[in-house]
N, C-alpha and C positions, 0 to 999 in steps of 0.2 A: 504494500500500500504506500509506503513512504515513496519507495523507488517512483511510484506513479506520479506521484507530488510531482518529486526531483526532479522529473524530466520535461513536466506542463511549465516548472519555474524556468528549467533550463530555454526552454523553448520559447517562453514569452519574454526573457533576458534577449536573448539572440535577433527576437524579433524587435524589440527595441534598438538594439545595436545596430539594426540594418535599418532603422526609418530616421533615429534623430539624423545620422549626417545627411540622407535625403532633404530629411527639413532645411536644415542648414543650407545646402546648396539651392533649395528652392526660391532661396527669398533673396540669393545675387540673382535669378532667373529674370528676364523681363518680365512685365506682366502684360499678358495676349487677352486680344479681342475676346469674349465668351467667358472669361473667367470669374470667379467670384471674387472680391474681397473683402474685407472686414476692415472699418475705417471705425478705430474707437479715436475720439474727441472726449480726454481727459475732463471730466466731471460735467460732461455735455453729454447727459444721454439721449438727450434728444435730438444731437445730430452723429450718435453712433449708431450706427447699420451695418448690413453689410447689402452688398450690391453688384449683379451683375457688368461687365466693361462692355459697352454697346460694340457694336463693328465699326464706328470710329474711335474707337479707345477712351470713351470718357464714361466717367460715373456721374449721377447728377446725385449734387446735394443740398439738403433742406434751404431756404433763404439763399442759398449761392447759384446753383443753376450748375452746367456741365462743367468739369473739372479733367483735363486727359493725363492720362496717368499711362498710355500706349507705349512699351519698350521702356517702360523704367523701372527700376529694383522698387522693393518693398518701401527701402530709405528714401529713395526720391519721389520716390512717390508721394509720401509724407511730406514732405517738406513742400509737393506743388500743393497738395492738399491744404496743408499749415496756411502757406503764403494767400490764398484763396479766400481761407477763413478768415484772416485778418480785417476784411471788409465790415464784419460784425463780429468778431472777438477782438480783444490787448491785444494776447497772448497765447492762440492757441497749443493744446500739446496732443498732439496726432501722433499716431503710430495705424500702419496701413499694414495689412497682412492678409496673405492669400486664404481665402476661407475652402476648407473641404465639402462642403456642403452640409457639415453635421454642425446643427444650430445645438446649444442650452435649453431644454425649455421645450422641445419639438421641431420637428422638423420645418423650413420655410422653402417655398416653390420661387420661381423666378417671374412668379406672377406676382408676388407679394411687393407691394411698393411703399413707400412715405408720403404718406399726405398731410397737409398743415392748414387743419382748416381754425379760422382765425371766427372768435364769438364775439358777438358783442350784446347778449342779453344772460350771459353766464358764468361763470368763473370757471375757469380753465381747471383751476388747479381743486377745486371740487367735481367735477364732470369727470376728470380724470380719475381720481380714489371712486369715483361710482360707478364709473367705468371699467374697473382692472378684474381679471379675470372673465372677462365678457369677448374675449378678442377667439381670431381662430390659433390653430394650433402652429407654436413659435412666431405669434403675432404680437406686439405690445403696443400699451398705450402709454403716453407721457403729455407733459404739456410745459408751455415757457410762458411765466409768468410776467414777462420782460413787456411782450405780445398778446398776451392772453388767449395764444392759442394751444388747439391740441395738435398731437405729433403722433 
């Protein structure tokens, strides 16, 4: 019985061993037309997503519009992404990374998009707590107080 252990431990060691340095090399990779990414915007959840790169190389985001991110690393990526957000953030802190498709929380389709619909006989930031848990599966809701919309 142990020997059985030892050899599922061994095996799932090994298979670690062979995927981080994949990872590692994936993220000098370009990033290509059709791909996912994952754009976390440091204590902005409501302009982190993740989001398909259309077939002209750009991601659209919340209040900014198209952003192309086409043949550039994870890093540079971030940084066009960063420089973009400045328009309405200080001091954005972006970090851009290739998503697998496996969302937290459930799965999300490439139909799943960000909408910003902006209230004006409501409070965002109530509509939102009455809101959560009411979305589809790896769907969420948020909302910017700033705007008084939801996200």
């Amino acid at each position: 019985m142990a020997r059985f252990h030892m050899s599922r431990w061994i095996l799932a060691l090994t298979a670690i061993a062979v995927a981080v340095p994949a990872l590692a090399q994936n993220s000098t990779a370009p990033i290509a037309a059709g791909e996912f990414v994952y754009v976390d915007v440091y204590r902005r959840p409501e302009l982190t997503t993740t989001m398909q790169v259309d077939p002209d190389g750009n991601i659209s985001l919340p209040y900014v519009g198209k952003v192309n991110v086409l043949g550039k690393t994870e890093r540079e990526a971030a940084v066009v992404v960063s420089a973009a957000l400045r328009r309405i953030l200080k001091n954005p802190q972006v970090t851009v990374s290739r998503s697998s498709g496996l969302f937290m929380g459930g799965a999300r389709t490439a139909e799943m998009t960000t909408e910003i619909v902006p209230l004006h006989n409501a409070n965002a930031e109530n509509l939102s707590n009455a809101l959560q848990g009411m979305t589809s599966q790896g769907g969420s809701i948020s909302y910017d107080p700033d705007t008084n919309t939801l996200l």
